[in-house]
Every structure is written in structure tokens, then in C-alpha cells.
FITORVEX-80925 format. One record per residue (C-alpha): x, y, z. Coordinates in steps of 0.5 Angstrom, whole numbers, plus 500, padded with zeros to 3 digits. Layout:
REM residues N
XYZ;...
This chain:
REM residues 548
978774449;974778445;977782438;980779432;975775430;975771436;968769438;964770445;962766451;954765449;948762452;941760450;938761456;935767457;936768465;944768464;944774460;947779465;952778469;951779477;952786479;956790487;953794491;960799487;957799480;950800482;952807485;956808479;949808474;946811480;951818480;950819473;942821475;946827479;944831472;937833472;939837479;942842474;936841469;931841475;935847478;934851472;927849470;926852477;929858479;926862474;919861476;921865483;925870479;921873475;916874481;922878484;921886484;928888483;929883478;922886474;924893477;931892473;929889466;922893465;925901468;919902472;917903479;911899483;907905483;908907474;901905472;903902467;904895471;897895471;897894464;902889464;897885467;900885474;899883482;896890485;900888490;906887485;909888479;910884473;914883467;909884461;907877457;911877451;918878456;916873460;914868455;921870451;925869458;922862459;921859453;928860450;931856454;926851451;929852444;936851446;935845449;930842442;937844438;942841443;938835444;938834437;945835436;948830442;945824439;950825433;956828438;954822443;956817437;962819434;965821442;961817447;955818451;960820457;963825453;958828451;955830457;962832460;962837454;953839455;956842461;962846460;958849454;952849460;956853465;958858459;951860459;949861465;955866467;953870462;947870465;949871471;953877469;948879466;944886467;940887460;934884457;939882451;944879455;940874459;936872453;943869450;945866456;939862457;940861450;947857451;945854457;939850454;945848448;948845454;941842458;939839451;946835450;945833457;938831458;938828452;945823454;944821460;938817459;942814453;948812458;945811464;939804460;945803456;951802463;944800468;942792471;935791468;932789474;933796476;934800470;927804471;929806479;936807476;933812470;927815476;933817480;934822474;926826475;928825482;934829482;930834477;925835483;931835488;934841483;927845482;926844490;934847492;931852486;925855490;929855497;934860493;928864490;925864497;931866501;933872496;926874494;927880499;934883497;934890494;940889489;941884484;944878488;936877490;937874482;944873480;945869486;940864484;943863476;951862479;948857484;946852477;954852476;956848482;952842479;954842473;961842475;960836480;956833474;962834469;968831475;964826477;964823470;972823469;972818474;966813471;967809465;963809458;958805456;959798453;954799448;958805445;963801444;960795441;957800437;964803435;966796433;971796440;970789442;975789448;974795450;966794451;969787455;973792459;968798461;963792462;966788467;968795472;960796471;959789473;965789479;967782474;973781471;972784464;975776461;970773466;964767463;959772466;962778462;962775456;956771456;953778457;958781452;956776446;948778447;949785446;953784440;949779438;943784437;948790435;948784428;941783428;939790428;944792422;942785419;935788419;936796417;944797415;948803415;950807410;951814410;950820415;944821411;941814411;943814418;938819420;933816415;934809419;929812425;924813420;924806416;918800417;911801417;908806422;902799423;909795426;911795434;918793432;918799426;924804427;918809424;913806430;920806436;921814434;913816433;912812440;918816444;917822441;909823442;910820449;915826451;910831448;905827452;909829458;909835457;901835455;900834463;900841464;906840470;911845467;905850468;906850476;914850476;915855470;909861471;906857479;909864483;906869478;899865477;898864486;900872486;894872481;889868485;889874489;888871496;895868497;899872502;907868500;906865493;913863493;912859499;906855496;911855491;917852495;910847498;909845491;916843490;917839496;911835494;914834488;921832491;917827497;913823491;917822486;921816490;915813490;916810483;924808484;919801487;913801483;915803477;919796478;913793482;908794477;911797471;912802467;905801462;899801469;903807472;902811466;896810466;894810472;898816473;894820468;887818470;889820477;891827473;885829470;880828475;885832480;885838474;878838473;876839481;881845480;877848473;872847476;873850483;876855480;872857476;865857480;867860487;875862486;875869490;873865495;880864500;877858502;876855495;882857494;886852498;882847495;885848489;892848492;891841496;888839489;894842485;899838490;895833489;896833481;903833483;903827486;901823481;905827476;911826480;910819482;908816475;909821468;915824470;920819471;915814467;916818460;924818461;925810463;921808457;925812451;932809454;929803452;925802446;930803441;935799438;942800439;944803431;939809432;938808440;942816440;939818436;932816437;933818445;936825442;929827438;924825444;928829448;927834442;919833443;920834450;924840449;919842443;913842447;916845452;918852448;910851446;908851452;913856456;911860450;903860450;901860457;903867459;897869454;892864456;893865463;895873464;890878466;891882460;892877456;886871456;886871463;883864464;886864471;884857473;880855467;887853464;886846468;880844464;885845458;891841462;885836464;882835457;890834455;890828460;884824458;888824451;894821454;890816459;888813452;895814448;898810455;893805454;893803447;901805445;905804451;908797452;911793459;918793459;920792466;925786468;928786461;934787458;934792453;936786448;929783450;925789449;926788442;924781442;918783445;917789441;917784435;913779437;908781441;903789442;903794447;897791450;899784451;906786452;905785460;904778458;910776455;917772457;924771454;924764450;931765447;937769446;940773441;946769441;942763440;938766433;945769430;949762431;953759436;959754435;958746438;962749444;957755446;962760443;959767438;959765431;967769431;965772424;959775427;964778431;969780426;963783423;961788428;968790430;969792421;963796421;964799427;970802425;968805419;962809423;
């Protein structure tokens, strides 16, 4: 057994370095994907919302007939928010999340990964009551203010666990399954819009913010009954509590071989890691991201640029312009009868694609996905400008522009958008993994507020009015990220996340397709004659654990 200073049954062959997995645990790492139906819910519904005539009647004081929504740069046949309350609306959500996305890698290391999410929700539900209960600019501004604290902890955390408690060779489906269900959230949030888009009283928008409750009460539930991350606890220096979450991960005995084979790897390379960079003080620990040469693949400097660049690449794709402002930007198009069922129709697509990547991104990788996914992109973007751009009145060219958009989504939802979440659960080491994870999801977030706050002035009519000339900057943004996926992005799938830092050290994101296990952890750190973990390794994990 574990603890005490008693060593770990270790192995030198790279292919027993995991324990066998039931059909009951698989469903374990798969529940915790259930998060992104509450971030996917939130991201969605706004979009209808602010398209809603109660709702704008309500929180700008006007009639449809006051002239003063023709300044505001609204549909003829409609009416809309001004720019700067749209921009406001959205966008604060996105700066709730940057803050909580940063706080959670420090909460998720003191309290656990699992907690942490627990607790993201409770604070996500005090948000969205407030918002539900609102009927003032004021007060709905503050409520998804809070609600983005509680999305940024989550976010932010539920990558961590699910790459951290995931079978390797089904951690980057296990990981999709989360962007799965944020399509699945954004899709439930377009039939709620659609449905209530036409009442007359406030249930046309409060119904839809109250639904967002439901999800994460099921979420945070659900989470009492599943285990802690075996990594946090081996972080904490709780060797025999890693053994016992580990083995109901696996469905094994936590004393089994097999349990303990996979065990002494982890620890193995926890003591590699603060060999290389120890701890030290709060501050030191922070700093611990920003260490090593920008010019090494395995620098901590190199791992945090690299996540958090490619959360902000995500976000360059331009998708968030469809599900946050695609109503308002199809009423704008002027030929578009129902711009909330194109926008249902665009959230199906995205929903029926994204299953696509639980095979490919296995099959094939996470580097060829990304990079050709962002190739795909681009040339869907440029049709979409250019189109728009020559013969836009046209209702014909119009519905070009939407099968391409529908398109674009395809692509996005098949590739960057699970893509870009899979990778950063596994590129960083496990003395800063929270922490890493927490300040790429900060980038998405980041990005997000910027482009949640900017977009309404590119693209509404009395504003910079670009209408479809805003894909020539989504298409241009995608030739950069085709390139940064082809020089920067490594291949990572079928390995553990212990192997990753192998490859990381020995070889770059070209070649890394190209690379096989040789050795183990283990092995490296020191085996006894009889195959058993050095124990003062171990005695050495568990003494600065507990000082943490």
C-alpha cells in the first residue's frame, strides 16, 4: 500500500502504465461533460434575448414606432438595443469568467477540482436569479456579472478534471464530449428563445434565464456522487487517497498491480516535475508558469503561451460572432423572414457536427484537426465576405451566405471548438496544471469580452456597419490560426498525460506525430531490484504535499 514511505508497484514498459477501465467508469469521466450544457445555455439565449421586442421595449422605455430606434441602428421591422447596451449585456458575462477562470486554479488546488466545480455552481445559480428577477439595466448587468464568476470556475475546472480522472485513449473524445454539450446548451437555448420570442410579458425573456438553473443543479448533484481527481491528491501528498479514487476510476481494487502500476507513474513524474522547477511560496508558484526559454517545448514559459494563444486563437475563429449577435446580424440582412429559426438552424449544425470529433479527434489527432479545420474555415469565411459584399441585397445570395456560414460551423464545431479545449487539459505539467488550465481558459474568456465588446460597433448600422464585410476579418484572423496550428500545435493523442511531457522534452510540434513512448517515468526516477518505486520518492511527494 501506498504512504509511509512505502514504495509503489512500478513498471519500465511503457504500455502497462494504465490500468484497464469498465464501461461504469468511462460514464464516470463522461458525466462530467454535462458542464458545457450550462455554458453553452448561457452563451446561447442572450443572442435571442436581445432580439426579443419586450425585452428591448422594457430596457430602453421605447415604443416600435419612437424614431429613435432607427438611430440605434435597428431592423425597420424591428427594434433594437443601442450598440453600447448590447455590447455591455454580452460582454460582462465574458469578464466574469476571465476573473473566475483565474481564481479556480488556485481554489481547485487547495480544495479539489471536484469542489471547486460544486462551488462555480452555487455561485452560477446566485447570478442567474438575480438575472431572472431582474427587470432594470442595472440589475441584469450584475447578475451576469456573477454568473460569469460561477462559468469561469467551471469552465475553467472541468477541463482540469475530466484530462486529469480520463483513459488516455479516449481522453480527447471524453474532453469533445464537454464542446458537445456546449452546442447541445446553446441548442436548448435557441428552441427556449424560439418558443417564447412572441409573449407579450416578461416570461418572453425571464423563462429563458431561470431554465440555466436546472443545469447546474443537475451538474453540481451529480458531482457529489463521483470521486476526486487522483492527480490532486497525489499533488496534496495523499498517496492512499489517490490509490482509492484511482482504483473506482478504473472499476479496480485501489491495491490491485494494475492500480498501482498506474499510481507510481503519476508520482513518478509529480517528483520529476518539482525536481526540475520546486515549489516555493504562492508567488514562486504563480511565477512557476512563466519559467524556461520561450525557444524550449518543454519550458512552463512555452506550455502557458502555447494554451493561452491557442484559447485566444479559438476565439479568432470569429464563432462566437454567430451565437452571440447571429439573430440581430440576420434581422440586419434585411431579407431573412424568421432570423431566430436561421439561428435555431445554425445551432443544430452546430450540435449534428460536433460528434463528428469524438472519432477524429482520436483517428487522426488533435494537430491535422486543427489545421485543417482552420483551412476549411477560412475559405468558408472569404466566400461569405465576398458574397456579401458583391450582391448582398440579393435573397438569393443571401441564402449562399447562410449555407456557407452553416458550413463554417461545421468545420469550427468538428475541429477548434472541442480541438482547442482537449489540448490544454494536456499539455501542462501537474505542479502548475491548475493553474495553466485556469490562465488559457482566462485567454478564452479575454478574447471573448474583446470580441463580445467590439463587434457590435463593427457590424451595427450606425456604427461601422460592415454587415458581411466582418468575415473578411473573421477569414483573415483564420489564415493566422492555420499557420499557428501548423507550427506550434504538437500531437498528443494516445498518450498519458505523463508521456506528453516525454514528448514535449524530446522532440517539437512538427515532429511529434512522429513520436513513441521508449520509457517511463518510473524507470527514470529509480526502481528497487524487486520493481518497486524508490519509497523515499514517494515519502517525498507525500512531505511536500502536505505543506502545499
Amino acid at each position: 500500500m501506498p504512504g509511509g514511505g512505502v514504495g509503489l508497484v512500478a513498471t519500465a514498459d511503457t504500455g502497462r502504465i494504465e490500468a484497464p477501465v469498465t464501461l461504469k467508469a468511462y460514464l464516470m469521466c463522461a458525466f462530467a461533460a454535462f458542464g458545457g450544457i450550462f455554458f453553452g445555455y448561457d452563451s446561447g439565449y442572450i443572442s435571442g434575448v436581445l432580439g426579443m421586442n419586450y425585452f428591448v421595449h422594457l430596457y430602453t422605455g421605447l415604443d416600435p414606432s419612437d424614431p429613435r430606434f432607427a438611430k440605434s441602428g435597428s431592423d425597420p421591422k424591428g427594434f433594437a438595443l443601442p450598440s453600447w447596451q448590447k455590447s455591455l449585456i454580452v460582454s460582462i458575462l465574458s469578464a466574469g469568467t476571465f476573473f473566475g477562470a483565474l481564481m479556480a486554479g488556485d481554489i481547485a488546488d487547495f480544495t479539489g477540482r471536484r469542489t471547486t466545480i460544486i462551488l462555480g455552481c452555487i455561485v452560477f445559480i446566485i447570478g442567474v436569479i438575480l438575472q431572472t428577477a431582474s427587470s432594470s439595466y442595472g440589475l441584469l448587468v450584475a447578475g451576469r456579472l456573477v454568473a460569469g464568476f460561477g462559468i469561469g470556475f467551471v469552465s475553467a475546472i472541468i477541463i482540469l478534471y475530466m484530462s486529469e480522472i480520463a483513459p488516455k485513449k479516449v481522453r480527447g473524445a471524453i474532453v469533445s464530449g464537454y464542446q458537445f454539450c456546449i452546442t447541445i446548451g446553446l441548442l436548448l437555448a435557441s428552441c427556449v428563445d424560439y418558443g417564447t420570442q412572441n409573449y407579450t410579458n416578461s416570461g418572453s425573456y425571464r423563462i429563458p434565464m431561470a431554465i440555466q438553473m436546472l443545469w447546474a443543479i443537475i451538474l453540481a448533484v451529480g458531482l457529489f456522487f463521483l470521486p476526486e481527481s487522483p492527480r490532486y491528491f497525489v499533488k496534496r501528498g495523499k498517496i492512499d487517497r489517490a490509490a482509492e479514487v484511482l482504483g473506482r476510476l478504473r472499476g479496480q481494487p485501489h491495491d490491485s498491480e494494475l492500480i498501482q502500476t498506474e499510481l507510481a507513474e503519476i508520482v513518478a513524474n509529480h517528483e520529476y516535475e518539482l525536481q526540475v522547477i520546486p515549489q516555493g511560496s504562492y508567488f514562486s508558484s504563480w511565477a512557476n508558469c512563466f519559467k524556461g526559454s520561450l525557444f524550449h517545448q518543454k519550458s512552463n514559459l512555452r506550455r502557458t503561451i502555447l494554451g493561452t494563444s491557442l484559447q485566444m486563437m479559438q476565439q479568432w475563429t470569429g464563432i462566437n460572432f454567430i451565437f452571440y449577435f447571429g439573430t440581430t446580424f440576420f434581422q440586419q440582412l434585411g431579407t431573412i423572414n424568421n432570423p431566430f429559426l436561421i439561428g435555431l438552424i445554425t445551432t443544430l449544425v452546430n450540435v449534428c457536427s460536433t460528434p463528428i470529433s469524438f472519432y477524429t479527434i482520436e483517428r487522426f489527432g488533435r494537430r491535422s484537426l486543427l489545421i485543417w479545420g482552420a483551412f476549411g474555415m477560412l475559405v468558408c469565411e472569404f466566400i461569405v465576405a465576398i458574397a456579401g459584399t458583391v450582391d448582398g441585397s440579393n435573397p438569393t445570395t443571401v441564402k449562399a451566405e447562410i449555407a456557407f456560414i452553416c458550413i463554417y460551423i461545421f468545420f469550427f464545431a468538428s475541429t477548434w471548438g472541442p480541438g482547442a479545449w482537449v489540448v490544454i487539459g494536456e499539455i501542462f505539467p501537474l505542479p502548475i496544471r491548475s493553474r495553466g488550465v485556469a490562465l488559457s481558459t482566462a485567454s478564452n474568456w479575454l478574447w471573448n469580452c474583446i470580441i463580445a465588446v467590439i463587434t457590435p460597433y463593427m457590424v451595427d448600422t450606425d456604427k461601422g456597419n460592415l454587415g458581411a464585410k466582418v468575415f473578411f476579418v473573421w477569414g483573415a484572423l483564420c489564415v493566422g490560426c492555420f499557420i499557428y496550428a501548423y507550427m506550434l500545435i504538437p500531437e498528443t493523442k494516445g498518450l498519458s498525460l505523463e508521456q506528453i511531457d516525454h514528448m514535449l522534452e524530446e522532440t517539437n510540434a512538427r515532429n511529434s506525430s512522429k513520436w513513441v513512448p521508449h520509457s517511463t517515468f518510473a524507470s527514470e526516477m529509480g526502481l528497487t531490484d524487486k520493481g518497486i518505486l524508490a519509497p523515499e520518492i514517494v515519502a517525498d511527494v507525500e512531505r511536500k504535499g502536505s505543506v502545499v
